[in-house]
DRENFIGU-898253 format. One line per field, with one value per residue (C-alpha): residue number from 1; residue in three letters; x, y, z. Coordinates in steps of 0.02 Angstrom, whole numbers, always signed. Layout:
DRENFIGU-898253
k <- (NUM; ...)
r <- (ALA; ...)
px <- (X; ...)
py <- (Y; ...)
pz <- (Z; ...)
***
This chain:
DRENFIGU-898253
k <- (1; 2; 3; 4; 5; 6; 7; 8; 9; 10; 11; 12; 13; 14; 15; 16; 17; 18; 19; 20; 21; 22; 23; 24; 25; 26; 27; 28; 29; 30; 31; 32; 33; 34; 35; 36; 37; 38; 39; 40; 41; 42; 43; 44; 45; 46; 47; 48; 49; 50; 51; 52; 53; 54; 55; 56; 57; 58; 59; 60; 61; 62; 63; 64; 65; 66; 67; 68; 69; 70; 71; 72; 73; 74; 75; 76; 77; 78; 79; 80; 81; 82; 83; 84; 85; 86; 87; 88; 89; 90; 91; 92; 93; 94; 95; 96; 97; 98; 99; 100; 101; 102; 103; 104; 105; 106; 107; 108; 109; 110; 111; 112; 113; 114; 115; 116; 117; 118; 119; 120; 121; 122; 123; 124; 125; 126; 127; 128; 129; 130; 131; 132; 133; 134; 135; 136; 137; 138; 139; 140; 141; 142; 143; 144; 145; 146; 147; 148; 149; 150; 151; 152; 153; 154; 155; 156; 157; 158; 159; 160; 161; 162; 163; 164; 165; 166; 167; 168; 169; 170; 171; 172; 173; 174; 175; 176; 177; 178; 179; 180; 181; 182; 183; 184; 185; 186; 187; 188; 189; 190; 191; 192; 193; 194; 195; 196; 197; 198; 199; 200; 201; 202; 203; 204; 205; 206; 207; 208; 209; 210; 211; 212; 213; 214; 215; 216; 217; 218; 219; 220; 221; 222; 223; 224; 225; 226; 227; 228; 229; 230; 231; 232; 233; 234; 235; 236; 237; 238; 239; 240; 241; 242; 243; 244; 245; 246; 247; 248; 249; 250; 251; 252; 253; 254; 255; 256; 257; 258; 259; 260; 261; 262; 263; 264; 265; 266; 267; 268; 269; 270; 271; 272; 273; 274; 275; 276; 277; 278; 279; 280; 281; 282; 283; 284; 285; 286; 287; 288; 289; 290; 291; 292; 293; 294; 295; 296; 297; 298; 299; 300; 301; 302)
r <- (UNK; UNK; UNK; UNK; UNK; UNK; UNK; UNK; UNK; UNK; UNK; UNK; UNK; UNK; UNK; UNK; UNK; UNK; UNK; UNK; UNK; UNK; UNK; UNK; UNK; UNK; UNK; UNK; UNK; UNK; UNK; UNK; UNK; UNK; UNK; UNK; UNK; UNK; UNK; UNK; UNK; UNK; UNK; UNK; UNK; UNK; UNK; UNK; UNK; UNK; UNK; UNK; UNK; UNK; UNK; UNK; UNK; UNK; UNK; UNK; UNK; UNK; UNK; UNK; UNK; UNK; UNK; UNK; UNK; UNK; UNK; UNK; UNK; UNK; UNK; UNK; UNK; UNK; UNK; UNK; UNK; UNK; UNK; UNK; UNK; UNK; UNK; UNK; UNK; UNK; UNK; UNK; UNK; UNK; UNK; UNK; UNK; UNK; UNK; UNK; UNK; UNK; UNK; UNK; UNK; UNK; UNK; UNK; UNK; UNK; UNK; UNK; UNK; UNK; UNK; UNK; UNK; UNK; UNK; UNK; UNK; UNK; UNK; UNK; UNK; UNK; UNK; UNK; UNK; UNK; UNK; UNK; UNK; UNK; UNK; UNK; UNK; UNK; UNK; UNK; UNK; UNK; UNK; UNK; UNK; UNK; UNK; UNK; UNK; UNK; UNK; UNK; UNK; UNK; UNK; UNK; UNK; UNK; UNK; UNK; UNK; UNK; UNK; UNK; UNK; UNK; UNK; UNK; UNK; UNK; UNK; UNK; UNK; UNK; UNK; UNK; UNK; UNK; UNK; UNK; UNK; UNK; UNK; UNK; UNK; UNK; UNK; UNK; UNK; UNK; UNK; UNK; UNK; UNK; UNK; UNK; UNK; UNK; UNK; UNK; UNK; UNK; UNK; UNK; UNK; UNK; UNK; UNK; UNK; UNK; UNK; UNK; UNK; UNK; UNK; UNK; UNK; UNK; UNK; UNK; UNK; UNK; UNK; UNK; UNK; UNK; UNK; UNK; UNK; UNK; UNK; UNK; UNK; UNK; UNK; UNK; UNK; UNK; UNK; UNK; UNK; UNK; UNK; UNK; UNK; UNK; UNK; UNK; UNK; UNK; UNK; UNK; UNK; UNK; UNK; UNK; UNK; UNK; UNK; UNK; UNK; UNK; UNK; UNK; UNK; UNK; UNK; UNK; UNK; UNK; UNK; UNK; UNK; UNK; UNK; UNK; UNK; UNK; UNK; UNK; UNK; UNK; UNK; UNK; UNK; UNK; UNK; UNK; UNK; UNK; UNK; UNK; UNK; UNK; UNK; UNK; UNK; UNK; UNK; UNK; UNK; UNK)
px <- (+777; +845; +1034; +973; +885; +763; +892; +1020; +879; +864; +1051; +1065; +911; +985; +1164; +1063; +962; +1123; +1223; +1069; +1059; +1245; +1225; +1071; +1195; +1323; +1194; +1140; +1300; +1336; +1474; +1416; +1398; +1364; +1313; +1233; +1096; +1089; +1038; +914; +845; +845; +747; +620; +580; +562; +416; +234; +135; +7; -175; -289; -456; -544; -575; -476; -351; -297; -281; -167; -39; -55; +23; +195; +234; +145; +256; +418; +356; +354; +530; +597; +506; +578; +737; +725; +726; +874; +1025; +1190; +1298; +1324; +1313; +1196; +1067; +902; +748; +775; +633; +610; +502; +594; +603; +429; +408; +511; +380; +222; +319; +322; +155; +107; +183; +14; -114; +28; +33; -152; -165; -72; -160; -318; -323; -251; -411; -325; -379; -182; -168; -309; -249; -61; -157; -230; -103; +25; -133; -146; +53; +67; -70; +32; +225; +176; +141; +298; +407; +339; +379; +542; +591; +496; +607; +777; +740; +686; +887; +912; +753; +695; +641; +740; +862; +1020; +1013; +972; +1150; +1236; +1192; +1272; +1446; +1512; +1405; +1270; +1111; +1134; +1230; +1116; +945; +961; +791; +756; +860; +808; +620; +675; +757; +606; +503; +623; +607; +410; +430; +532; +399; +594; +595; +552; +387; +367; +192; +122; +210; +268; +318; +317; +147; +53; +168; +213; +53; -7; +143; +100; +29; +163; +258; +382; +405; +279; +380; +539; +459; +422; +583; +671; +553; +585; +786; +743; +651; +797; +927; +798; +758; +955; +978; +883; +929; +1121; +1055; +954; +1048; +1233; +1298; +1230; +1397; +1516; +1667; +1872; +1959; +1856; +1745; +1534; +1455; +1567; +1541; +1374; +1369; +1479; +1339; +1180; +1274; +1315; +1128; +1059; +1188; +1107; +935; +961; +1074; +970; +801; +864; +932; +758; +599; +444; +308; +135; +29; -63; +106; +192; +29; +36; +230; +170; +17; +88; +253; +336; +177; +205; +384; +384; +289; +426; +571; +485; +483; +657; +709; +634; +711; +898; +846; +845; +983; +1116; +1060; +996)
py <- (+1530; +1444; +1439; +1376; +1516; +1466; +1506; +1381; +1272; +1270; +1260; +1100; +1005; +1026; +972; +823; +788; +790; +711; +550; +567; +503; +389; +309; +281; +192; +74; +44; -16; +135; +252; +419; +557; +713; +783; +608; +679; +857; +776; +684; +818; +952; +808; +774; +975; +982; +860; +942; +945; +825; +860; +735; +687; +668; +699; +849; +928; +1053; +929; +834; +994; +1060; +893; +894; +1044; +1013; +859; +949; +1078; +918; +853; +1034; +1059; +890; +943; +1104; +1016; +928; +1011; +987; +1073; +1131; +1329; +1262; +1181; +1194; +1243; +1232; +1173; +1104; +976; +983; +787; +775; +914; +821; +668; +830; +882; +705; +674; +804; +664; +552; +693; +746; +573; +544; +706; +640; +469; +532; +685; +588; +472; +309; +148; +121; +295; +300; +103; +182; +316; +219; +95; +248; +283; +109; +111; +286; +232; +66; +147; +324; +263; +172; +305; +423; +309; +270; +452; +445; +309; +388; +562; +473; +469; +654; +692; +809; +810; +929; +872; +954; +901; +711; +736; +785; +633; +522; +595; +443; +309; +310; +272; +133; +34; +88; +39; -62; -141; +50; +68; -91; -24; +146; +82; +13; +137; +254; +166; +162; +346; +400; +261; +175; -29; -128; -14; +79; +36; +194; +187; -10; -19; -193; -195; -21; +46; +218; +213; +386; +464; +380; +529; +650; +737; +884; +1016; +911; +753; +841; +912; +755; +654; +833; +807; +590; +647; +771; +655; +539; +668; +744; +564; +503; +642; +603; +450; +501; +629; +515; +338; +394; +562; +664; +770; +727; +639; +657; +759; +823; +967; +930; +975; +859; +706; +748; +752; +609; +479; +567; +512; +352; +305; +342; +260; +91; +136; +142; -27; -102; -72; -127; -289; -338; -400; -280; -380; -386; -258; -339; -423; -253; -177; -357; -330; -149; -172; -355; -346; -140; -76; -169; -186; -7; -5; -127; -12; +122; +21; -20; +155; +218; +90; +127; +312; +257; +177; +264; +430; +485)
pz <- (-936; -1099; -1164; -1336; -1436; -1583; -1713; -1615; -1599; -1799; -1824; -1726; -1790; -1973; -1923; -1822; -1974; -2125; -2001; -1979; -2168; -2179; -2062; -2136; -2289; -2188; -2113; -2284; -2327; -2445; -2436; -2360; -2483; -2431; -2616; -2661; -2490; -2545; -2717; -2664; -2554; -2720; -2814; -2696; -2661; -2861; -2873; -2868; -2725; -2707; -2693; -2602; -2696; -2557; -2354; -2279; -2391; -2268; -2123; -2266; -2281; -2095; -2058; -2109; -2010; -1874; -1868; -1887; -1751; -1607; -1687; -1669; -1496; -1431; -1480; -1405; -1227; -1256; -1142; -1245; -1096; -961; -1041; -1198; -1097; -1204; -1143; -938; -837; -693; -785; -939; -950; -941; -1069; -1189; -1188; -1197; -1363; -1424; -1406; -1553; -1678; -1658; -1705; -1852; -1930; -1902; -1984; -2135; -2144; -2126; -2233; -2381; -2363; -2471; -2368; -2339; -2263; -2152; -2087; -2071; -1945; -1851; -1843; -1766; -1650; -1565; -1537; -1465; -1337; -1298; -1301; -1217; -1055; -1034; -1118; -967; -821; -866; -885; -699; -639; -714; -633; -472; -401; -465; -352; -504; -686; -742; -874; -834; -648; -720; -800; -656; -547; -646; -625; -557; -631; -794; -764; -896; -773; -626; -709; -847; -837; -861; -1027; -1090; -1103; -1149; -1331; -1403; -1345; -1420; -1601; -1594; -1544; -1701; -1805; -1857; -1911; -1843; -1775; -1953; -1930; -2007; -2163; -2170; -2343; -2381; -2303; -2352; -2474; -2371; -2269; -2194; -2303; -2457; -2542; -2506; -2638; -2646; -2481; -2404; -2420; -2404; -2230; -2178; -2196; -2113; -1969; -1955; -1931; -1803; -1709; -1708; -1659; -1506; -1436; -1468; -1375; -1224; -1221; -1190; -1069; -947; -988; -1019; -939; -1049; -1089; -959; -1000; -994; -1118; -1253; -1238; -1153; -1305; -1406; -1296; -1295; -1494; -1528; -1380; -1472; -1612; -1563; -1503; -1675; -1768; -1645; -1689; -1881; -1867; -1761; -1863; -2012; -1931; -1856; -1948; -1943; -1783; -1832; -1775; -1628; -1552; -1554; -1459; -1343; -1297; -1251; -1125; -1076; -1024; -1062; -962; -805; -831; -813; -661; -594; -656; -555; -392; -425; -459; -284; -192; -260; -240; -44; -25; -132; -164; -22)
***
């Protein structure tokens, strides 16, 4: 059964997404301003579409909201508490990562149905890290759930009553954050779009409800995997005084305010040392983190 109704769904994903939009201002060292966004927004719905030249035109509009559907589907999975607990499976966790796997064929979509040379290269650029960062996105959400003996998110919440599973697994955590930036294609693993490098990429051809779509869809993205993250890493909503579903706004919060910092903070890797990192050392890290996860799964939680 699920708490969060499609309507709810849509309410939070565009409180998630105005609320990232401020905070991408702050990071950017500019005053938030609500009006300033909304602005911004009404220009950029204004502009014409655009209509590819050449390859598949449709593919080129289907993507946007195809992309929006996985943000909004991610989010959908994402228990907020204890009585507003998303989409309740017994493998929601693992449904989370199925949803997020619909952003590769979205912004392959875009790069390839646009058919400029930068596109296409922005496509398969997001293709390549998907393969790399997927695998180890899944096994850590494997290794997490391991001491809550189930994937279900709002059980994964509940074990960590007395301690987070930050503390408990941080070789865990520390694989889950950058996996977590390629995921939401932030700095520095912009690949598709790399603007000092491609000039927008696989988005470079959007314009108007198409863009707008697609910059919606980005800050969903960020507010579904932010709040996974404080789901399986930090309690999800428990915490003293305040209300569940305020400490579990005010971490999801908190752990996209890090991303944005954090990505604008690093330099962008070349393409084939982001994929190395991935199948070199995340990949079998992961594996390890697994291992790790079993063995405290014996001996404390059991």
């Amino acid at each position: 059964m699920s708490d969060l109704t499609p309507l709810a769904v849509f309410a939070v994903a565009a409180a998630g997404a105005a609320i990232v939009g401020l905070l991408e201002q702050l990071v950017a060292g500019v005053r938030p301003a609500p009006l300033a966004l909304a602005r911004a927004a009404a220009a950029t719905l204004r502009q014409p579409l655009s209509r590819p030249d050449r390859r598949d035109g449709w593919l080129f509009h289907l993507a946007p909201g195809l992309l929006l559907i996985a943000a909004l589907g991610a989010l959908a999975f994402v228990p907020w508490a204890p009585g507003f607990r998303g989409i309740d499976l017994s493998t929601g966790a693992i449904a989370f990562a199925a949803a997020l796997a619909y952003v590769t064929p979205a912004i392959f979509m875009a790069g390839w149905g646009a058919g400029r040379p930068l596109a296409v290269v922005g496509g398969f650029r997001w293709l390549a890290l998907m393969l790399a960062y997927a695998m180890p996105l899944a096994m850590i959400i494997t290794a997490v759930a391991a001491p809550a003996g189930s994937l279900r998110p709002t059980d994964i919440v509940e074990v960590q009553h007395a301690v987070p599973m930050a503390l408990v697994q941080p070789l865990a955590l520390a694989l889950w954050l950058p996996a977590a930036l390629a995921v939401c294609f932030l700095p520095p693993f912009d690949l598709p779009q790399a603007d000092g490098e491609l000039g927008g990429g696989a988005f470079s051809e959007y314009r108007g409800l198409d863009a707008a779509l697609i910059g919606f869809a980005q800050r969903i993205l960020l507010v579904a995997v932010s709040g996974m993250t404080a789901v399986l890493f930090l309690g999800g909503w428990q915490g003293p005084l305040l209300p569940p579903a305020l400490w579990m706004a005010l971490k999801t919060m908190a752990v996209a305010g890090l991303f944005l910092w954090v990505g604008r903070r690093l330099p962008r890797l070349e393409v084939d040392r982001v994929l190395s990192l991935a199948w070199k050392v995340a990949n079998p890290l992961a594996i390890l983190a697994i291992a790790y996860a079993g063995l405290i799964t014996l001996l404390f939680y059991r």
